[in-house]
C-alpha positions in Angstrom: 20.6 5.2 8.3 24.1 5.5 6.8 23.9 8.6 4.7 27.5 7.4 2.5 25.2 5.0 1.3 23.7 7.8 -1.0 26.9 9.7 -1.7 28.2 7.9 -4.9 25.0 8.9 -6.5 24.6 12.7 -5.4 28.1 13.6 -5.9 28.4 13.0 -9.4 24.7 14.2 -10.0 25.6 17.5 -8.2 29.2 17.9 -10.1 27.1 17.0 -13.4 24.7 20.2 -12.7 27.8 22.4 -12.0 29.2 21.7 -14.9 25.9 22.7 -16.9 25.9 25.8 -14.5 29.8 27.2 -14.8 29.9 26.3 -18.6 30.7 29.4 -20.0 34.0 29.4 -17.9 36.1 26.0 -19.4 38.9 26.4 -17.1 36.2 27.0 -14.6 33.8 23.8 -15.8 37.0 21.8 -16.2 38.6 22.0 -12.5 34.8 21.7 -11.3 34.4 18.9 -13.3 38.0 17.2 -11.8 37.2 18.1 -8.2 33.9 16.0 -8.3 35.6 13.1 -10.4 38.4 13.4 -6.9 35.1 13.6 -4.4 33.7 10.3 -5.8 36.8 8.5 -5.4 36.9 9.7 -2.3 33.1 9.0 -0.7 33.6 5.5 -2.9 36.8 5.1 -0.8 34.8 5.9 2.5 32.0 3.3 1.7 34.2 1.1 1.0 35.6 1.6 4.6 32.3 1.3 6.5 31.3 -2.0 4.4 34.9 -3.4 5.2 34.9 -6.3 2.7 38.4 -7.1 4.2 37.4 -7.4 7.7 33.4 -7.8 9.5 32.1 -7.3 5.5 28.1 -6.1 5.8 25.8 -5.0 4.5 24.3 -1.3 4.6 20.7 -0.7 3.4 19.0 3.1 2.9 15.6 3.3 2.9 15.0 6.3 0.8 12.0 8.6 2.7 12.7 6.1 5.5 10.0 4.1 3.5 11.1 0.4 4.4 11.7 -2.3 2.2 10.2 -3.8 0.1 7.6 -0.6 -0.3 9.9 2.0 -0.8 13.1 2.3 -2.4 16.0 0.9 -1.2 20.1 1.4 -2.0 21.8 -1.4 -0.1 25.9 -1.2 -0.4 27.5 -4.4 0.2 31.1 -6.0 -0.5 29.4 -6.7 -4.2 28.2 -3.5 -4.8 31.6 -1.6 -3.7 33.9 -3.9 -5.5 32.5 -2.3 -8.2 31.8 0.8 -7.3 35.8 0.9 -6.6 36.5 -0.6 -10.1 34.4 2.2 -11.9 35.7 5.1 -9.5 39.0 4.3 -10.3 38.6 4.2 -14.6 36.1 7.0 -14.2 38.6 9.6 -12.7 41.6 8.2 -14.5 39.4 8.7 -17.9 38.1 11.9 -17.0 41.8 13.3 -16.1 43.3 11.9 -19.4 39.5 13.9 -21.4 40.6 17.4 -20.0 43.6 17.1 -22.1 42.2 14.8 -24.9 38.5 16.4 -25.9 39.0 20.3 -27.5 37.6 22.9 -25.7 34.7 23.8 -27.8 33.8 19.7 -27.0 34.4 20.5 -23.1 32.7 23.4 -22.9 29.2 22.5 -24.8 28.7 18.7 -23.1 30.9 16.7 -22.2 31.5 16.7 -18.7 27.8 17.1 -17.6 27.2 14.2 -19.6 30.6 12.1 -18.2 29.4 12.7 -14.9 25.7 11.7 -15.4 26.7 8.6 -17.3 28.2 8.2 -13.7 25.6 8.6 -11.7 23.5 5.9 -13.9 26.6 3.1 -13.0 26.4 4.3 -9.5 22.5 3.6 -9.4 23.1 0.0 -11.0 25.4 -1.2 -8.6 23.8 0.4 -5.6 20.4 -0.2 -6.5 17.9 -2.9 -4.5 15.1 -3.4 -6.7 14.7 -4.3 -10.5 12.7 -1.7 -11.8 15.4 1.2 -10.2 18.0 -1.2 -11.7 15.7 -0.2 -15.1 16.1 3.4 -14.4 19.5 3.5 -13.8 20.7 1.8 -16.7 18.5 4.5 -18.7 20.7 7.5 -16.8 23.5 5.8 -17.9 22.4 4.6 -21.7 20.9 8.1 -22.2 24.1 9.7 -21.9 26.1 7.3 -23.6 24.5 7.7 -26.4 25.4 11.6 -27.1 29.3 10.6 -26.6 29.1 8.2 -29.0 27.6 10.4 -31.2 29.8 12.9 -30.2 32.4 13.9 -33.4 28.8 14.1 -35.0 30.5 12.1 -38.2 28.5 9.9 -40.6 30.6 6.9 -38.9 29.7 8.2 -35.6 26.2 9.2 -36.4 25.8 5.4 -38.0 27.6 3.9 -35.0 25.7 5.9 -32.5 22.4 5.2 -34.3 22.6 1.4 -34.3 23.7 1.2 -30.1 20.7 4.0 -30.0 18.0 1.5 -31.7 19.6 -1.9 -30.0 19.5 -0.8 -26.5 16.1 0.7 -27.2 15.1 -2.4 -28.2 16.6 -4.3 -25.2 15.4 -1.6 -22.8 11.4 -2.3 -24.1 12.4 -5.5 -23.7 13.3 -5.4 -19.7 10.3 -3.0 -18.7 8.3 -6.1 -20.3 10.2 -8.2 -18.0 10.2 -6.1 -15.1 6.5 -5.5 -15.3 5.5 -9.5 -16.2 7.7 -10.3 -13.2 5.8 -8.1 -10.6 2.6 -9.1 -12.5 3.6 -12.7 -11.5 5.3 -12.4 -8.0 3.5 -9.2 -6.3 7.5 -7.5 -6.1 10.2 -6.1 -7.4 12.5 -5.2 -4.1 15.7 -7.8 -5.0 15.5 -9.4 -1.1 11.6 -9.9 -0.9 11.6 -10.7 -4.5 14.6 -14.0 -3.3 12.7 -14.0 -0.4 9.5 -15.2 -1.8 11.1 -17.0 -4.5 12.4 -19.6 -2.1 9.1 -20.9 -1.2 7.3 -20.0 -4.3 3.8 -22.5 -3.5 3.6 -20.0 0.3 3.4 -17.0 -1.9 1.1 -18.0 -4.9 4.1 -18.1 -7.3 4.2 -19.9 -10.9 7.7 -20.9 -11.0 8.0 -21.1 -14.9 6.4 -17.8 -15.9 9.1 -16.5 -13.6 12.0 -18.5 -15.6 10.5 -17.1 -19.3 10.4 -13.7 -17.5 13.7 -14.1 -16.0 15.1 -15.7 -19.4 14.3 -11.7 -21.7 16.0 -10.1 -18.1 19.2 -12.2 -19.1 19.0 -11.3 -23.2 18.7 -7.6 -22.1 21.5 -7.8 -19.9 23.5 -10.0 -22.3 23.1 -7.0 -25.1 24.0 -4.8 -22.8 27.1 -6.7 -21.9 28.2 -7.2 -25.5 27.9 -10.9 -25.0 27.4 -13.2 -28.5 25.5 -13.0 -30.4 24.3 -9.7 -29.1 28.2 -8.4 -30.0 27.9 -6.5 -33.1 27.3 -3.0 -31.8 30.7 -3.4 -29.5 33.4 -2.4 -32.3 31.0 0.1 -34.3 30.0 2.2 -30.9 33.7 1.8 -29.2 35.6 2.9 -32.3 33.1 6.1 -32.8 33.4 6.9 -29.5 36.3 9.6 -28.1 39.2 7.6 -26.3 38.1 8.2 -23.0 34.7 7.5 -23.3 35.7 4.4 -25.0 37.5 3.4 -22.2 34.4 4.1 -19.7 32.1 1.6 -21.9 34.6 -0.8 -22.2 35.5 -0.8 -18.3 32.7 0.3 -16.5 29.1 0.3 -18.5 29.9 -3.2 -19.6 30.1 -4.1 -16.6 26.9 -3.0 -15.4 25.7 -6.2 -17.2 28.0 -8.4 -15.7 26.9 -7.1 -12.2 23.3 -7.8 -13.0 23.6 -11.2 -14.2 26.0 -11.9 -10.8 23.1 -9.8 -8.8 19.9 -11.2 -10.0 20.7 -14.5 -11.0 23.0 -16.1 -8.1 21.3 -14.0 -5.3 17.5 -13.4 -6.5 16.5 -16.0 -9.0 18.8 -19.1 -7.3 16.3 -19.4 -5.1 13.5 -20.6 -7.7 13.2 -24.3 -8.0 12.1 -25.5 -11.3 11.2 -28.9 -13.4 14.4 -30.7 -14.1 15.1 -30.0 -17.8 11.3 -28.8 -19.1 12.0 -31.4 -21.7 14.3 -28.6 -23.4 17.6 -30.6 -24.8 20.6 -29.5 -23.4 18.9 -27.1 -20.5 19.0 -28.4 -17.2 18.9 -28.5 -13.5 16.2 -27.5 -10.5 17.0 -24.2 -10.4 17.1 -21.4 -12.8 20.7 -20.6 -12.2 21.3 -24.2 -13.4 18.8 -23.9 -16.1 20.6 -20.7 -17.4 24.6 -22.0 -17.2 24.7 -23.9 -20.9 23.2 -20.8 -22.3 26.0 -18.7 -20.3 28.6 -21.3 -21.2 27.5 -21.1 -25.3 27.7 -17.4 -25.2 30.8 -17.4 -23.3 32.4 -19.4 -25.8 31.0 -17.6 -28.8 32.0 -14.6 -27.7 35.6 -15.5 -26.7 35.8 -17.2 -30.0 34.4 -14.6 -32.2 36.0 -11.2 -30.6 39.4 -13.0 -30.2 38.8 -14.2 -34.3 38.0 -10.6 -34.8 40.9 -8.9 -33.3 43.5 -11.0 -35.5 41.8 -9.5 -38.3 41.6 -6.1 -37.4 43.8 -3.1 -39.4 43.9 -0.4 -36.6 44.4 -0.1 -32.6 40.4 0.9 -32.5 39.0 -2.4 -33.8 41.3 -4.3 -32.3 40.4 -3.2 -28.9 36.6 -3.6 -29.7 36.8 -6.8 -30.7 39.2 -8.0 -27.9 36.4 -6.4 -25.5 34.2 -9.2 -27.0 36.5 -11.6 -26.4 37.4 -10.7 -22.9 33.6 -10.6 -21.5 33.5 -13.8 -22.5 36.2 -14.6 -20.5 34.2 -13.0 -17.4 31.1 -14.7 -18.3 32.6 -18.1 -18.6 33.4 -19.1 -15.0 29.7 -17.5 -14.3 28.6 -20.3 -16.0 30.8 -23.4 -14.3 29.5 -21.7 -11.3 25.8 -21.9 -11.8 26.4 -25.4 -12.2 28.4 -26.3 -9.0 26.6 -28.3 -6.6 29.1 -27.0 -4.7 29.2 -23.4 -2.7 33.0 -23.3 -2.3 33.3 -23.8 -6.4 30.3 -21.2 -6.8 32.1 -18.6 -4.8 35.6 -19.4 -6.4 33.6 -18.9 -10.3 32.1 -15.3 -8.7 35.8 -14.5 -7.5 37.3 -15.4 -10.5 34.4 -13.1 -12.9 34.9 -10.4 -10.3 38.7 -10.4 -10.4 39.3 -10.7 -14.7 36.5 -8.0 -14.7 38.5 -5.7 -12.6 41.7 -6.1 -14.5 39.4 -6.1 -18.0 38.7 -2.6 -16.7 41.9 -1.6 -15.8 44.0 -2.6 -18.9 41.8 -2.0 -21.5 40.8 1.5 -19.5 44.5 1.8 -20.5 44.7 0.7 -23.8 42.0 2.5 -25.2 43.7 5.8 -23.4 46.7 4.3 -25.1 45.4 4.4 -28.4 43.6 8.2 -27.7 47.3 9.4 -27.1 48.7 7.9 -30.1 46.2 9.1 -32.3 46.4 13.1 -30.6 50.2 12.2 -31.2 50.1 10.8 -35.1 46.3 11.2 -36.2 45.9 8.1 -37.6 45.9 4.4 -34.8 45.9 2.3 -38.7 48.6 0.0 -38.4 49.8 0.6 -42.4 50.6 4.3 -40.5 52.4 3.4 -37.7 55.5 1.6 -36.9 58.6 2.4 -34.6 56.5 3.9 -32.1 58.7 2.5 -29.6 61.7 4.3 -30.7 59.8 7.6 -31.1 57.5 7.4 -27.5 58.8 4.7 -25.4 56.7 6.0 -22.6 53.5 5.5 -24.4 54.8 2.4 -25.8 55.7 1.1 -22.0 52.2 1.5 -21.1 50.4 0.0 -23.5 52.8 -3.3 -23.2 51.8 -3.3 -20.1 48.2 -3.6 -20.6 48.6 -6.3 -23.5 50.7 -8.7 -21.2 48.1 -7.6 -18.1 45.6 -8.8 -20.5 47.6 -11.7 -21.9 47.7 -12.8 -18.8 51.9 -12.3 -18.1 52.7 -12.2 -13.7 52.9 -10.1 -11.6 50.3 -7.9 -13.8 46.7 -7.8 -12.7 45.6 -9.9 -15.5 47.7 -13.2 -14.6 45.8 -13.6 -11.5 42.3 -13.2 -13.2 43.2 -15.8 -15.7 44.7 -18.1 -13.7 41.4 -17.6 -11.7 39.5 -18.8 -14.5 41.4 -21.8 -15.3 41.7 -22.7 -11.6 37.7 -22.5 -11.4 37.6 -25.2 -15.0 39.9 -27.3 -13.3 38.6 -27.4 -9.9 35.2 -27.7 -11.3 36.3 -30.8 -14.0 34.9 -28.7 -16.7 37.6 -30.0 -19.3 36.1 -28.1 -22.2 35.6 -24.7 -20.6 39.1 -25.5 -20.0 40.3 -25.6 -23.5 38.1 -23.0 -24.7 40.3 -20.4 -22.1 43.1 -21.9 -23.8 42.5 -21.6 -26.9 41.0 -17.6 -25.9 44.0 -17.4 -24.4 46.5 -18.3 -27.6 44.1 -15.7 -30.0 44.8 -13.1 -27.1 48.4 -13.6 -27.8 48.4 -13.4 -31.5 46.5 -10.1 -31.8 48.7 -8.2 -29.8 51.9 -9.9 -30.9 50.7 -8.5 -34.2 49.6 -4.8 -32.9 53.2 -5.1 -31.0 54.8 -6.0 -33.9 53.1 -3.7 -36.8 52.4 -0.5 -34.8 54.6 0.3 -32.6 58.2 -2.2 -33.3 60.2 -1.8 -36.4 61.3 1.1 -38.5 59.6 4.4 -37.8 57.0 5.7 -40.4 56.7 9.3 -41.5 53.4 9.9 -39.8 55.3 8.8 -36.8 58.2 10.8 -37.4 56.5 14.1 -37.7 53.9 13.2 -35.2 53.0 15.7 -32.1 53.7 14.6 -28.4 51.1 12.4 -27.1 48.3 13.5 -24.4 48.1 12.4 -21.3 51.2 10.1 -20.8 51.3 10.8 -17.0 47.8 9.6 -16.5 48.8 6.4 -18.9 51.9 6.0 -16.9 49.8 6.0 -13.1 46.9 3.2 -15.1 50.2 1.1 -16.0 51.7 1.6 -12.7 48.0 0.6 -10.9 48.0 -2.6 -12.9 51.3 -3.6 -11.4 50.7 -2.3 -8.2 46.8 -4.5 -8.1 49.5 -7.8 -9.1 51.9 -7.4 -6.4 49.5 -6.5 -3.7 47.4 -9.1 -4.6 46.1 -10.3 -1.8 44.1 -7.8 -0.4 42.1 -7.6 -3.9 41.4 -11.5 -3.8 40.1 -11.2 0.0 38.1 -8.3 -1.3 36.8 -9.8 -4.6 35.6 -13.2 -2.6 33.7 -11.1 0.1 32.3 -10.3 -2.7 31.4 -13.3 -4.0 30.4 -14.1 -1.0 28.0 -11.7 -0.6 26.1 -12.8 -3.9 25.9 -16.8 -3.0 25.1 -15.8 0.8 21.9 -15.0 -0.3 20.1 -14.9 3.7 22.3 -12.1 4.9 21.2 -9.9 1.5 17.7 -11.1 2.4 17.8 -10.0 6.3 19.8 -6.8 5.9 17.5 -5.6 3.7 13.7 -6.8 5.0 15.1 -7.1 8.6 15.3 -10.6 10.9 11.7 -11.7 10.4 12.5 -12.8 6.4 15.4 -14.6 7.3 
């Protein structure tokens, strides 16, 4: 077995315990802490080498306790699961670079990087994991540490923030043991491959199909809170503007995405296969399958969520809020193709709508990684990111100003930045697919995406310069901004290796028989 399989998980586990171990020595704890964040990136980078989504793509199962599947426990690393393993490795260690600067000492010292690194352990469980109660698990890794670094200033706004994500994904977590549990109850498995495996031929293996769907349908809600998708939104700006900058970054970047991956996971590689009633007599919900059944409901909260964070960023008075509520905004953007997809009688158009999600999500890590790092630096610089006490920024730090115009038009959607090429993906897959409205709905996400940071552009950082501003400190972390911005550009003018990578990706989701064979062997293809 292929031992690198493991490595994303144990290195940050192993760097989260030495942290613990050498905290009485910050400079100690911090370089410690630094060195792991550099050895993920690296046994990520290696991983990614042995799947080689740009070349003969596979993909590598480990049967933990050489238990094989679908008994024991299974990681499985394919193009999929490294695309974002490389998207989180690279906003994990620039967020954890910019935190040694950013969090104070005494906040270093007592948590922060044991509970950093075993939030990362929990993402590196998600994506790597091959069966749906471990996908449980890992999410709780992840969630339990998130938690304490939203509540980490220990404020009543943080405290009420952290409180409400607390109870909600609480909630949602109950709700997807039920799932989990009704599902093996129902279908005898858990192990993602046999789980597709038996799904295709449901009558064979003594399978209901619609206790499945219902089962299937609280998976989705769960993964749709966790995601920030509407109307499960309202704990986004609250959590992400309590947070500290860098960990603000990390939930917009990489836990959200988490969600994403297990709706692209479970529902276009495991539950695809299960052929349902056309319509169950429930208006407006079709096809005969459950991916089909579950697009309008992707497609509604796509919209609402594009319409209502992009609505809710106009309105916003400071860098914070406007951030959070762009993040609403911009998952809908990744969600919305996911749902022209699930419709697509055709695979080409299925693996152009997983392409696109992949690409905008890795660019919607990316810039707002940045922006929210952005906005960490100008508050450690001013104290304040309220509009009414900024202005002129650009004339006082035009460094930190560069790089945060550089996310917005990455995010706008402006070439050669990351962001025109994941936008353009999304309209490509509307047109292609003759979804007119989906169309105008990115359009008009599109326009609202404009206006709010024309008017953050405009009221915090053109114009004359204001006191706080004037007497403001330097900024933290400006090289670490400056490499982000610099990456963004870099991923739009070497495009073309990401796009191969992102549709072996893809690929690797809708080709649902080679997930199926590398994991349970040749006899269940």
């Amino acid at each position: 077995m292929n031992q690198l399989v493991i490595e994303p998980l144990l290195v940050p586990l192993v760097t989260a315990i030495l942290t613990l171990v050498v905290r009485r020595y910050s400079t100690v704890q911090r370089g410690v802490s630094v060195l792991g964040g550099a050895a993920y990136v690296a046994v990520v980078a290696l991983l990614w080498t042995d799947v080689d989504p740009l070349g003969a793509a596979r993909t590598i199962p480990y049967q933990l306790g050489n238990w094989p599947a679908p008994f024991g426990i299974t990681l499985v690393a394919d193009p999929l699961s490294v695309f974002m393993l490389g998207l989180a490795a690279i906003v994990s260690f620039a967020a954890l670079v910019f935190s040694v600067q950013y969090v104070d000492e005494f906040g270093q010292r007592l948590s922060y990087h044991p509970l950093y690194h075993f939030m990362l352990v929990g993402v590196s469980g998600a994506f790597l994991t091959g069966d749906i109660f471990n996908l449980f698990v890992w999410f709780e890794v992840m969630l339990m540490s998130s938690y304490v670094l939203v509540v980490f200033y220990s404020g009543p706004q943080h405290t009420r923030a952290a409180l409400q994500y607390v109870v909600l994904n609480l909630i949602g977590s109950a709700v997807m043991l039920l799932a989990i549990g009704g599902i093996y109850s129902t279908t005898g498995t858990l192990n993602m491959a046999d789980l597709a495996h038996r799904l295709a031929n449901p009558a064979a293996n003594s399978i209901t199909p619609l206790p499945v769907l219902g089962l299937s349908a609280l998976l989705f809600t769960v993964f749709a809170l966790k995601s920030g998708l509407a109307p499960f939104q309202f704990w986004v700006p609250p959590a992400y503007s309590a947070a500290p900058a860098p960990v603000s970054a990390m939930l917009a970047g990489v836990v959200k995405k988490v969600g994403i991956y297990a709706i692209i996971r479970l529902y276009f590689t495991v539950f695809s296969w299960l052929s349902i009633p056309d319509g169950l007599g429930l208006p407006g919900l079709s096809g005969t399958s459950a991916l089909g059944f579950f697009a309008p409901v992707m497609f509604i909260m796509a919209t609402a969520s594009i319409l209502l964070g992009g609505l809710g960023a106009v309105g916003r008075d400071d860098i914070d809020g406007l951030l959070a509520y762009s993040s609403i905004g911009q998952v809908g953007f990744i969600v919305l193709p996911l749902a022209i997809g699930a419709t697509a009688g055709s695979e080409e158009i299925q693996i152009l709508a997983v392409t696109a999600a992949l690409i905008y999500s890795l660019n919607h890590a990316l810039a707002k990684g940045l922006l929210f790092l952005a906005s960490g630096s100008v508050f450690s610089s001013v104290g304040s990111t309220r509009f009414a006490d900024l202005g002129g920024l650009t004339r006082k730090e035009p460094v930190l100003s560069a790089v945060f115009f550089v996310g917005a038009l990455s995010l706008i959607g402006i070439p050669p930045l990351s962001g025109f090429f994941g936008k353009f993906l999304v309209f490509r897959t509307a047109g292609d697919a003759g979804a007119s409205v989906a169309l105008a709905i990115a359009l008009l996400g599109a326009i609202l995406t404009i206006a709010y940071f024309s008017r953050a552009w405009n009221r915090g950082f053109w114009g004359a310069v204001s006191p706080m501003v004037e007497n403001g400190a330097k900024p933290t972390g400006v090289v670490v901004l400056a490499g982000l911005a610099a990456l963004v550009l870099l991923v739009g003018i070497g495009f073309d290796p990401v796009l191969r990578a992102a549709e072996a990706a893809a690929g690797a989701a809708i080709h649902r028989q080679e997930y199926i064979q590398a994991v349970l062997g040749g006899g269940a293809a």
